[in-house]
C-alpha positions as CSV (number, residue, x, y, z in Angstrom):
1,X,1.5,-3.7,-11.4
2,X,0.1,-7.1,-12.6
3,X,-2.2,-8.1,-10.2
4,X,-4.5,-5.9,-8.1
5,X,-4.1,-5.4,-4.2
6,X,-6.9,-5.3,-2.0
7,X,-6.1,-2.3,0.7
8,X,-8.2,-1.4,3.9
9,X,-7.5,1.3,6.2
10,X,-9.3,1.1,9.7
11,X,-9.9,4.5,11.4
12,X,-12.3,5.4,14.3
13,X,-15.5,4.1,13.4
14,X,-14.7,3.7,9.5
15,X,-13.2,1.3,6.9
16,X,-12.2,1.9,3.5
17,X,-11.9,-0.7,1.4
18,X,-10.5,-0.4,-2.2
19,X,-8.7,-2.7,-5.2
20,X,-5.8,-1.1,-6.4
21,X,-4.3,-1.5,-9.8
22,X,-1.7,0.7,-9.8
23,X,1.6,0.7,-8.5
24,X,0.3,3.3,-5.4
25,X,-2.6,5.3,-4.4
26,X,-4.4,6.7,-1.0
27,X,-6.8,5.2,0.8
28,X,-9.0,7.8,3.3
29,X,-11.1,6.6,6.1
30,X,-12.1,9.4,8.8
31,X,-9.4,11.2,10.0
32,X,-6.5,8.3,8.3
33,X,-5.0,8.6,4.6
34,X,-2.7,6.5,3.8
35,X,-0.4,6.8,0.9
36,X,1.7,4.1,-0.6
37,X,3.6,2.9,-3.9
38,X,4.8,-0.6,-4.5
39,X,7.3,0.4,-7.0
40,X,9.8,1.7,-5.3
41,X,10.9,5.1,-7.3
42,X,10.5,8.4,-6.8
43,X,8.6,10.8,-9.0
44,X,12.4,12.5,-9.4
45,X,13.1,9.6,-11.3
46,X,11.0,9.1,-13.7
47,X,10.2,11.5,-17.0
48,X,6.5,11.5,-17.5
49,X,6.4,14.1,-20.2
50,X,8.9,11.9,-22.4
51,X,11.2,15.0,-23.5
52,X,14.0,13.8,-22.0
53,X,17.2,11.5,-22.1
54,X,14.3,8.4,-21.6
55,X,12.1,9.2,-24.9
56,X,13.4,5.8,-26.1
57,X,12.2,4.1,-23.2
58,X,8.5,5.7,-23.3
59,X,8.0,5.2,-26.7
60,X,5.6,2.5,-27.8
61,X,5.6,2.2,-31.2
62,X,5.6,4.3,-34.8
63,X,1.8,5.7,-35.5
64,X,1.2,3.8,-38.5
65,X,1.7,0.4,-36.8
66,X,-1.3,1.4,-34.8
67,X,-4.6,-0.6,-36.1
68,X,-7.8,1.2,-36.2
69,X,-9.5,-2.0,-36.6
70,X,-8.2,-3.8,-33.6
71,X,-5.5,-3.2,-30.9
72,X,-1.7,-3.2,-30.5
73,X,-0.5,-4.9,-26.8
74,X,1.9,-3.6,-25.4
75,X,3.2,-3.2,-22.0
76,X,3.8,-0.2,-19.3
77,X,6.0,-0.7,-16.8
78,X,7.5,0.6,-13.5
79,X,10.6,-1.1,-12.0
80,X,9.9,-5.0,-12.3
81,X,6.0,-4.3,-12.2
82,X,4.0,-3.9,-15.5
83,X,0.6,-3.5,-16.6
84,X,-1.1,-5.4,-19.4
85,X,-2.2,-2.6,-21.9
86,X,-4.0,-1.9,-25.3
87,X,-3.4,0.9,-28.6
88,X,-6.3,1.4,-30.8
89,X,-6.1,4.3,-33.3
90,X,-9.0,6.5,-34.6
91,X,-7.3,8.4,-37.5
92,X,-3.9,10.3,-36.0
93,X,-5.2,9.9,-32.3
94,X,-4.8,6.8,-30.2
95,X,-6.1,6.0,-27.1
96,X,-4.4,3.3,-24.7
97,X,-6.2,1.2,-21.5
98,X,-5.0,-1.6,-19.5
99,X,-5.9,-4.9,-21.3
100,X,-8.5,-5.6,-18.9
101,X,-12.7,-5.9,-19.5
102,X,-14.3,-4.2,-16.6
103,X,-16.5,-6.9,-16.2
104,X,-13.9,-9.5,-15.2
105,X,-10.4,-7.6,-15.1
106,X,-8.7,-11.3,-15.5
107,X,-10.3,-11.1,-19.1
108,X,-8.3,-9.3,-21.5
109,X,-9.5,-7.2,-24.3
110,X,-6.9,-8.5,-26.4
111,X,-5.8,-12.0,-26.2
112,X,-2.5,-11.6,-27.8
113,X,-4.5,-11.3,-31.9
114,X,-5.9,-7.9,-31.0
115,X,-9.4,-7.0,-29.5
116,X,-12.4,-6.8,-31.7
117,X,-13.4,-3.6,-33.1
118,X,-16.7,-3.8,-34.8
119,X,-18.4,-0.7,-35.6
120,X,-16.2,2.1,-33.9
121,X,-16.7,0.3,-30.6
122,X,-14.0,-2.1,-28.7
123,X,-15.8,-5.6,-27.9
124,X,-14.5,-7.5,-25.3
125,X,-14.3,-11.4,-26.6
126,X,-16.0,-13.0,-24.0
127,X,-18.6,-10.8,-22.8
128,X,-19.7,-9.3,-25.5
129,X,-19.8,-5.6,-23.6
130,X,-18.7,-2.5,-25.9
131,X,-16.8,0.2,-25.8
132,X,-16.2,3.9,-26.9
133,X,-13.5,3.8,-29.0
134,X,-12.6,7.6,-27.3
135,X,-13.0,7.3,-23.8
136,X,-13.5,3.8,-23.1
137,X,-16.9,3.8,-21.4
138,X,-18.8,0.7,-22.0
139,X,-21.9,1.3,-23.5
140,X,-23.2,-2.1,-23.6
141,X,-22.8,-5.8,-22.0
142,X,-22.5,-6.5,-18.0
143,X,-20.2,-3.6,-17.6
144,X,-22.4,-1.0,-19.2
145,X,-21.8,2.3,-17.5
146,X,-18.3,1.8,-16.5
147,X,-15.0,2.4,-18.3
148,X,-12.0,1.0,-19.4
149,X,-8.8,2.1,-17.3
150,X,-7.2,4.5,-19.6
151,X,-3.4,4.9,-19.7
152,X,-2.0,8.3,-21.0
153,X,-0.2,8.4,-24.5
154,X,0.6,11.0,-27.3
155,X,1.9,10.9,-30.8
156,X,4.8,13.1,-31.4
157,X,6.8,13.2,-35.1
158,X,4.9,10.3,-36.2
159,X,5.7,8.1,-32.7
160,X,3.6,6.7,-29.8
161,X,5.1,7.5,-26.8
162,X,3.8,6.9,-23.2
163,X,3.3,9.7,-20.8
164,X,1.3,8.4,-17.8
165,X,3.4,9.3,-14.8
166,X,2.5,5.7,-13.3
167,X,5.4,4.2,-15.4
168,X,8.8,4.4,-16.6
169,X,8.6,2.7,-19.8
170,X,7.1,1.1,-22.2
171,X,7.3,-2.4,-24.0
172,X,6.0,-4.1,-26.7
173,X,5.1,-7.4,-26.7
């Protein structure tokens, strides 16, 4: 999903409130959970584990086209909805996250030239804030305690595939 949804659920005497970035989610408030997906499939129809007839359509990209001294965009999708996200490589692991700085989610990581990668730490261009390389947790700048939103990926026989049950493929931009 592209842009986030704001989703309150009234029940009794409480409100939940939340942003959602994903295609669906649950939102509890007292006794009331609501459950919802924008995207319209079903998990039968999708392949999350990418063994299947739809490996070409979950894999990102071949290993060694991964940078470990910037990022690779690339983008997950789900129907007609997809999300924004980054590859950065730390020897034969790679790590992907929507392309998104906590701070201001409108702010990308990677402008389109790939993200800054100074040290071992992701650096988002405008803020300045810096992240673990691993799990994405910011470690300096505005955002400092928060994290990146990571999106599930593997390597297999020298690909990059994605795996995150959220989407049904992947493209690269």
């Amino acid at each position: 999903m592209s842009d986030p949804v704001d989703v309150t659920v009234d029940a009794d005497d409480e409100s939940e409130s939340v942003r959602i970035h994903d295609d669906g989610g649950e939102v509890e408030a007292g006794d009331a959970t609501v459950r919802f997906s924008f995207s319209g499939t079903s998990d039968d129809e999708q392949s999350p584990d990418g063994n299947d007839d739809g490996n070409e359509l979950r894999r990102i990209v071949d290993l060694d086209s991964v940078p470990t001294d910037s990022t690779l965009v690339f983008e997950a999708r789900d129907g007609r909805r997809g999300v924004n996200c980054i590859l950065h490589r730390s020897g034969d692991a790679v790590a992907a996250w929507r392309n998104s700085c906590p701070h201001q989610p409108e702010v990308p990581l990677d402008p389109g030239r790939g993200a800054i990668v100074r040290g071992d730490q992701l650096v988002c261009h405008k803020h300045g804030a810096q992240f673990e390389p691993d799990d994405g947790v910011c470690t300096h700048g505005p955002c400092a305690g928060d994290a990146l939103d990571s999106i599930e990926v593997s390597v297999r026989d020298g690909d990059v595939y994605l795996i995150d049950e959220r989407f049904e493929r992947a493209e690269r931009r």
